[in-house]
FIKOLZA-1660 file (N, C-alpha, C; in steps of 0.1 Angstrom, whole numbers, plus 5000, padded with zeros to 4 digits):
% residues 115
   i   px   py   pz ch aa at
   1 2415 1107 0501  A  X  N
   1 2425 1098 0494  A  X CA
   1 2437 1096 0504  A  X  C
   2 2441 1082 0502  A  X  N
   2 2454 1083 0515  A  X CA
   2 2464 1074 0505  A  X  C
   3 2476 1079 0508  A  X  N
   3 2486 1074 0500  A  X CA
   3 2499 1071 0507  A  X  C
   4 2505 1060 0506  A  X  N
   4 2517 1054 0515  A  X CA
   4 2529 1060 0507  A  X  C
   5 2539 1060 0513  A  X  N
   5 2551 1066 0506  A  X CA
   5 2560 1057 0512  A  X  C
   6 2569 1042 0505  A  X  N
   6 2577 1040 0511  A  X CA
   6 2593 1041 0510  A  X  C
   7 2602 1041 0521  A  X  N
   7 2616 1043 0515  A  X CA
   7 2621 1035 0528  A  X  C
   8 2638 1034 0524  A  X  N
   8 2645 1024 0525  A  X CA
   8 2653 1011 0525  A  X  C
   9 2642 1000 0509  A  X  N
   9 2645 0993 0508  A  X CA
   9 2667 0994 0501  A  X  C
  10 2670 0985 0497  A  X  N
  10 2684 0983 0489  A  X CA
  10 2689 0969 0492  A  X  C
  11 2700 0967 0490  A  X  N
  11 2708 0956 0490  A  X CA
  11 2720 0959 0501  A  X  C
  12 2721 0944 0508  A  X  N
  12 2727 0941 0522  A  X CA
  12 2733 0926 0521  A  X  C
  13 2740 0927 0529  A  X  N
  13 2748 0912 0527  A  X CA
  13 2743 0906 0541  A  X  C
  14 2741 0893 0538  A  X  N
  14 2737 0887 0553  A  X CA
  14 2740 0889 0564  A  X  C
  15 2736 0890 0575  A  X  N
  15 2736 0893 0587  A  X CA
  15 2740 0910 0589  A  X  C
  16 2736 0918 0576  A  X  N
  16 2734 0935 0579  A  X CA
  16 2719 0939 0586  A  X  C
  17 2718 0950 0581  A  X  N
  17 2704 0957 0588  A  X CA
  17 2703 0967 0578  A  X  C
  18 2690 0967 0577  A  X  N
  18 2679 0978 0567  A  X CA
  18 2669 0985 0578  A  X  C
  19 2666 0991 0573  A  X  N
  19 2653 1002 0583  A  X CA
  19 2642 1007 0567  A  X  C
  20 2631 1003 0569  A  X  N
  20 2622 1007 0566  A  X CA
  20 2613 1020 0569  A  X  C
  21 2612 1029 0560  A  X  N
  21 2598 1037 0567  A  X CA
  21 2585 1040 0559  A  X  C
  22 2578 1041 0564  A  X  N
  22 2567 1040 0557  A  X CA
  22 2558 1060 0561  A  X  C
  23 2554 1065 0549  A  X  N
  23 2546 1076 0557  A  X CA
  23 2529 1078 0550  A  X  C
  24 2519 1078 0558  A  X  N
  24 2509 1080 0553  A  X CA
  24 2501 1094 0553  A  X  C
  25 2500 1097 0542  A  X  N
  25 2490 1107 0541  A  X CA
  25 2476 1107 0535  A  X  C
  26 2468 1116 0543  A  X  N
  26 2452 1117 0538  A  X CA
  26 2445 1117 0545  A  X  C
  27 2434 1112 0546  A  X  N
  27 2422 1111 0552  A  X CA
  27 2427 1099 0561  A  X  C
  28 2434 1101 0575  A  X  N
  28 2436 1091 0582  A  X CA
  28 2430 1090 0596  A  X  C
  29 2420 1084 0599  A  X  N
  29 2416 1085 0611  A  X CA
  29 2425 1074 0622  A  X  C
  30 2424 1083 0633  A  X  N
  30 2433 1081 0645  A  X CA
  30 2435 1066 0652  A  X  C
  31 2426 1055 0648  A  X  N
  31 2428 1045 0654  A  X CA
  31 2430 1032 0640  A  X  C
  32 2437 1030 0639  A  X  N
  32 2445 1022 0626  A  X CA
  32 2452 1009 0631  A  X  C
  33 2452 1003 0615  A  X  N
  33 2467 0994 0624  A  X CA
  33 2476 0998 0606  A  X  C
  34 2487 0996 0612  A  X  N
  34 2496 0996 0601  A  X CA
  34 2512 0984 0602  A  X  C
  35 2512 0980 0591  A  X  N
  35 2522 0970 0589  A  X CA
  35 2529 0968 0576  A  X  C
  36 2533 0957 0572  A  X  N
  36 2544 0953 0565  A  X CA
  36 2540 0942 0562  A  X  C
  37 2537 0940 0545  A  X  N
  37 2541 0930 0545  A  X CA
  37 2549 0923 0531  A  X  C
  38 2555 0910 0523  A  X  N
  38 2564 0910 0516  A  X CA
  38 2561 0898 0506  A  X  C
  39 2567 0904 0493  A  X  N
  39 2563 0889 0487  A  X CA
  39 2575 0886 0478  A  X  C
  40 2576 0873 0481  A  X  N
  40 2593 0870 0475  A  X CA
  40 2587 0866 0457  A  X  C
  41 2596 0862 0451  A  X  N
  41 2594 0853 0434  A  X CA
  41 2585 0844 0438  A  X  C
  42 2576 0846 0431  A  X  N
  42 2570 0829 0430  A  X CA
  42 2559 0827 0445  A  X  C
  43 2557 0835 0452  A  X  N
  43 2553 0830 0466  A  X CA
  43 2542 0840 0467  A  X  C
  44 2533 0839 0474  A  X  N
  44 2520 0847 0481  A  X CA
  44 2529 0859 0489  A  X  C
  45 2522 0874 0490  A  X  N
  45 2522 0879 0497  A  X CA
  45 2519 0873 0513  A  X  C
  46 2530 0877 0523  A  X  N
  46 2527 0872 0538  A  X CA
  46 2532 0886 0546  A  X  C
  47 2523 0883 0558  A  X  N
  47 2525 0892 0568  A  X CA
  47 2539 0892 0573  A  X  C
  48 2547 0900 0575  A  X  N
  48 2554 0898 0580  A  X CA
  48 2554 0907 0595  A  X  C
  49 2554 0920 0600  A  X  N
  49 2549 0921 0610  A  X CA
  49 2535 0938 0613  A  X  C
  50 2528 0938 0623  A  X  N
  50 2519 0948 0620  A  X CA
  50 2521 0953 0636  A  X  C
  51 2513 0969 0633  A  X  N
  51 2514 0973 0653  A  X CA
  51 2497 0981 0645  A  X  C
  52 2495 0981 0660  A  X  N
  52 2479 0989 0666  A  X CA
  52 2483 1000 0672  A  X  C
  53 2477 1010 0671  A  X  N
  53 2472 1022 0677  A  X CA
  53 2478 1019 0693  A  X  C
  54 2474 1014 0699  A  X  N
  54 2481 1008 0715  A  X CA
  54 2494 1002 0713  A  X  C
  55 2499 0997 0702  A  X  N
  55 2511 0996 0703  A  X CA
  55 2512 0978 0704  A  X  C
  56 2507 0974 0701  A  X  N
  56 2499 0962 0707  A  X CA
  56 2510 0955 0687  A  X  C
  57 2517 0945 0689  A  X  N
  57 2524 0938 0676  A  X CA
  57 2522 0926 0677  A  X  C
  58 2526 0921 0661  A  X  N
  58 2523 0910 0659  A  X CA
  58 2532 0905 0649  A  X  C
  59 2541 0897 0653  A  X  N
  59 2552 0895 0641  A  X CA
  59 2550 0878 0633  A  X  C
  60 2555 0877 0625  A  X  N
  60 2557 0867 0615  A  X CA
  60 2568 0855 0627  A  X  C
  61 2562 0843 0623  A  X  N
  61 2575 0837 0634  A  X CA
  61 2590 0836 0623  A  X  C
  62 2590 0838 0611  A  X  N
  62 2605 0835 0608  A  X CA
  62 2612 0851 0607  A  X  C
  63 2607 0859 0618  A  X  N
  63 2614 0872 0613  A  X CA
  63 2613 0878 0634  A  X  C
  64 2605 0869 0640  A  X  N
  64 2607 0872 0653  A  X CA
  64 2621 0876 0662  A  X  C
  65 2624 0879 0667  A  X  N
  65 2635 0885 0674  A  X CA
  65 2646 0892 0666  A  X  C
  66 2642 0894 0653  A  X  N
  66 2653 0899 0642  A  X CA
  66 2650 0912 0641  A  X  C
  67 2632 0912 0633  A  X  N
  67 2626 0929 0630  A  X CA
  67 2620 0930 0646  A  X  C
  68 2619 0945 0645  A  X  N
  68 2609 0954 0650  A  X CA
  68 2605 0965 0642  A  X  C
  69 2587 0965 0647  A  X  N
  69 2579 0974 0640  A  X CA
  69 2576 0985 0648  A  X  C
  70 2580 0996 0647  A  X  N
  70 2575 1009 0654  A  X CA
  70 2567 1018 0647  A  X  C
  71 2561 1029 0655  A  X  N
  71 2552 1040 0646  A  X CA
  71 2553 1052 0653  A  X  C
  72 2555 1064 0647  A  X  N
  72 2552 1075 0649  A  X CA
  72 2536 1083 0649  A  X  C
  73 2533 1081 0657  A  X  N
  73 2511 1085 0652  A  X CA
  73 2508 1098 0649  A  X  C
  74 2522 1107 0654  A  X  N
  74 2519 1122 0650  A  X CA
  74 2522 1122 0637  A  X  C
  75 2530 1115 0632  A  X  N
  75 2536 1117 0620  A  X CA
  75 2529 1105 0608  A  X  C
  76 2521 1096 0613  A  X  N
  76 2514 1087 0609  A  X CA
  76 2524 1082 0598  A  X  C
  77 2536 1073 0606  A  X  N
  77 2548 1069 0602  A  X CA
  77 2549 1055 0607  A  X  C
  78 2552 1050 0599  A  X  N
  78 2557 1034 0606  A  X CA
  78 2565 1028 0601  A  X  C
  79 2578 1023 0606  A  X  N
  79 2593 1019 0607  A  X CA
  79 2595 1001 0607  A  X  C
  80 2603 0999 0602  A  X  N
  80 2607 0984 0604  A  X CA
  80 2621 0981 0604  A  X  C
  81 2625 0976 0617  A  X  N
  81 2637 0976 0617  A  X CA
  81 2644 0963 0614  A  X  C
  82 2652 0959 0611  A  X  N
  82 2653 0943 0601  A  X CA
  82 2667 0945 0602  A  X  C
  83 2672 0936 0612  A  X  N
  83 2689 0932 0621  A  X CA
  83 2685 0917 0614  A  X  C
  84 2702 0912 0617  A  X  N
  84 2699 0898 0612  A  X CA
  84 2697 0890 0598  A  X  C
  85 2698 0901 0588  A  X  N
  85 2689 0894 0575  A  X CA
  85 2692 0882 0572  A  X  C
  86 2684 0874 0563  A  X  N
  86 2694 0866 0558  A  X CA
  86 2682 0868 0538  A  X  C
  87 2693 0859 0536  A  X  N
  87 2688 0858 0522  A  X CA
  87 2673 0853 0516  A  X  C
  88 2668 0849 0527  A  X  N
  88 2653 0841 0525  A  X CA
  88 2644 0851 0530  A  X  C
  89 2654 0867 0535  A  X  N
  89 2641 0879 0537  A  X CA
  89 2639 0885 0524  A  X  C
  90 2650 0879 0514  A  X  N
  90 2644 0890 0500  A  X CA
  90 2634 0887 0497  A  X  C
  91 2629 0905 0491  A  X  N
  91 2614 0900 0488  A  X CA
  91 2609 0915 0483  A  X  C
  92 2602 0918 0482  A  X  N
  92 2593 0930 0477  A  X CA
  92 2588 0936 0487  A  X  C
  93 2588 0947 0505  A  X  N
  93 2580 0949 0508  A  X CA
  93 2570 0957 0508  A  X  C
  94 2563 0954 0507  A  X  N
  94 2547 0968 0508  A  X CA
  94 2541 0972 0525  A  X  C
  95 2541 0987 0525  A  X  N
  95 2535 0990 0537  A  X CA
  95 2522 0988 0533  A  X  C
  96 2513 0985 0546  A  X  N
  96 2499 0983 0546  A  X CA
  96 2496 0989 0554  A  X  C
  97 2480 0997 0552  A  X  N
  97 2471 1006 0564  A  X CA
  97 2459 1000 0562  A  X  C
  98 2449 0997 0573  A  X  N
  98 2438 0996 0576  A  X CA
  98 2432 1006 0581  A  X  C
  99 2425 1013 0578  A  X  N
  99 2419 1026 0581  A  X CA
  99 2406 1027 0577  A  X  C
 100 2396 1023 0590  A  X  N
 100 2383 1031 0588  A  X CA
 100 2375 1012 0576  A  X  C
 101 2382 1010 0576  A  X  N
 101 2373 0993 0571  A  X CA
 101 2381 0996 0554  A  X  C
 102 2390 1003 0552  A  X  N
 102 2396 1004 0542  A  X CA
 102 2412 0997 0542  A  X  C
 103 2413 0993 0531  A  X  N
 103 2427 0985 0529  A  X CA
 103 2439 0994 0521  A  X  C
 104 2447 0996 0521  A  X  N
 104 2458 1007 0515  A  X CA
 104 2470 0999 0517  A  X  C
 105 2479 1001 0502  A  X  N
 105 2492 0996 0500  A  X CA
 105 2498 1007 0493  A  X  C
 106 2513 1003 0501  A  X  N
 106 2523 1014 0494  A  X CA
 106 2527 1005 0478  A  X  C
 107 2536 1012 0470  A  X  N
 107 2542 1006 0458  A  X CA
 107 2554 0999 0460  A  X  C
 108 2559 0996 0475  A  X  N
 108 2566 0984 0477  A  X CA
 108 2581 0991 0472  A  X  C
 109 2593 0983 0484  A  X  N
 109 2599 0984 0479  A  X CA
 109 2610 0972 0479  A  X  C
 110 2619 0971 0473  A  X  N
 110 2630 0958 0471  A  X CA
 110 2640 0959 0483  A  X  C
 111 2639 0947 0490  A  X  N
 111 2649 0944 0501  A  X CA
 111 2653 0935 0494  A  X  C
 112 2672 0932 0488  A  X  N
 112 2678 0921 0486  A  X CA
 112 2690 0917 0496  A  X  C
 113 2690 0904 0500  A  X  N
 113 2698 0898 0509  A  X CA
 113 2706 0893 0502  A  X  C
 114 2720 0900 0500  A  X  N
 114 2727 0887 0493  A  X CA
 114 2747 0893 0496  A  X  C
 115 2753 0884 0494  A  X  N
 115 2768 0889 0495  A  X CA
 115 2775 0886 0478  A  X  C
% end
């Protein structure tokens, strides 16, 4: 069983910064990818950014040069760092793991952008 734990969503006024983390436990084998991703009112879940085992990322273009996604592998932790906000990042995020041809979500948590 593997289960996501996430923390540090809240509320920020535009152009602050939030930090995300995400921690997985269970049955995690060593080569994964893990990410982030968010879903506002009314709209589809979207990717917003993911990293590989090599370190290898792939970000969302309306959140490029703002977030970074890091990971800890010993700690099978992964971080999102979100400078810049603005009001069109609120949204619900969920960590996501791919592990082993399996799909895993955290219970999300609330980033609000607003002043």
């Amino acid at each position: 069983q593997v289960q996501l734990v996430e923390s540090g969503g809240g509320l920020v006024q535009p152009g602050g910064s939030l930090r995300l983390s995400c921690a997985a436990s269970g049955s995690i084998f060593s080569i994964n990818i893990m990410g982030w991703y968010r879903q506002a009112p009314g709209k589809q879940r979207e990717l917003v950014a993911r990293i590989f085992n090599g370190d290898t990322t792939n970000y969302a273009d309306s959140v490029k040069g703002r977030f970074t996604i890091s990971r800890d592998n010993p700690k099978n932790t992964v971080y999102l760092q979100m400078n810049s906000l603005k009001p069109e990042d609120t949204a619900v995020y969920y960590c996501n793991l791919q592990n082993l041809g399996r799909t895993y979500w955290g219970q999300g948590t609330q980033v609000t952008v607003s002043s």
